[in-house]
C-alpha positions in Angstrom: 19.7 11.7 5.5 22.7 13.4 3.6 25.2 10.6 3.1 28.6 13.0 2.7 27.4 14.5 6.7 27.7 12.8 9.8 26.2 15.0 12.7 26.8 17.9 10.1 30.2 16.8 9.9 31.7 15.8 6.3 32.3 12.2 6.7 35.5 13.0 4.3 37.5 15.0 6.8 36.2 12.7 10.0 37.9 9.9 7.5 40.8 11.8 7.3 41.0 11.9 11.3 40.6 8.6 11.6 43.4 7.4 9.8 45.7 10.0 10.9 44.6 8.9 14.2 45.3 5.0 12.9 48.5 5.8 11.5 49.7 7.1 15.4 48.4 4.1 16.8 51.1 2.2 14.1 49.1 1.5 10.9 51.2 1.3 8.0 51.1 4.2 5.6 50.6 2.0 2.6 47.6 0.8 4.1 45.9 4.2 4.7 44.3 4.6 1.1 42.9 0.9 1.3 41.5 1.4 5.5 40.6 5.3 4.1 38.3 3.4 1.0 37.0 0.8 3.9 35.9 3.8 6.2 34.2 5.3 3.3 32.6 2.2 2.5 31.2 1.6 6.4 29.7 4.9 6.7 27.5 4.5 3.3 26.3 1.6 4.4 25.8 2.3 7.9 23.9 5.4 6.9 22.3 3.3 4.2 20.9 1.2 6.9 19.1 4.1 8.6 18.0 5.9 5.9 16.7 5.0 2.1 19.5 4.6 -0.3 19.9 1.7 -2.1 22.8 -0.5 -1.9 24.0 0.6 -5.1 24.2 4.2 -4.1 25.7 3.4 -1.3 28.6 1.8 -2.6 29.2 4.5 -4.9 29.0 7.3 -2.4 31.5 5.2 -0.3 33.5 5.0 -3.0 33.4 8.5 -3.3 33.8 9.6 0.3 36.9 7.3 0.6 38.2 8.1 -2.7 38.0 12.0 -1.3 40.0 11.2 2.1 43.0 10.1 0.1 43.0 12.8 -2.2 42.1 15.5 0.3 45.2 14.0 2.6 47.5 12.6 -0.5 47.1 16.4 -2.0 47.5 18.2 1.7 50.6 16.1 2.0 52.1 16.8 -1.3 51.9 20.5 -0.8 53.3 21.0 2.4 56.4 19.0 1.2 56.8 21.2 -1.7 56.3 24.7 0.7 59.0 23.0 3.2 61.3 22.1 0.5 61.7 25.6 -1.3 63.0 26.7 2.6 
């Protein structure tokens, strides 16, 4: 099983979704990065479970997949601020 897909879905952008969807239902934007690195973390291990990665690789891929929810949102962010402030 490819950890980075969930139902051929990258687990980055359903992490993304899920704290945007968090973040409506009043979770701090502070917390996001930390709950985004949690969600990553989950979904390596719950996939772990199921399939054969170790423990070690899964920690690392949730790192990873957490790690790329921030930066994918955190970068998203950053540029649609800049494009709405040169209006």
């Amino acid at each position: 099983m490819d950890i980075e897909l969930i139902g051929g879905i990258s687990a980055v952008l359903i992490i993304v979704g899920l704290i945007q969807a968090l973040k409506n239902f009043g979770l701090d934007t502070k917390m996001a990065p930390v709950v985004a690195i949690i969600l990553g973390l989950a979904t390596s291990f719950g996939l772990s479970y199921y399939g054969e990665t170790k423990a070690f690789e899964a920690v690392v891929l949730g790192l990873a997949v957490g790690l790329s929810a921030v930066g994918l949102y955190s970068g998203t962010k950053n540029t649609v601020e800049k494009f709405r402030s040169e209006d």
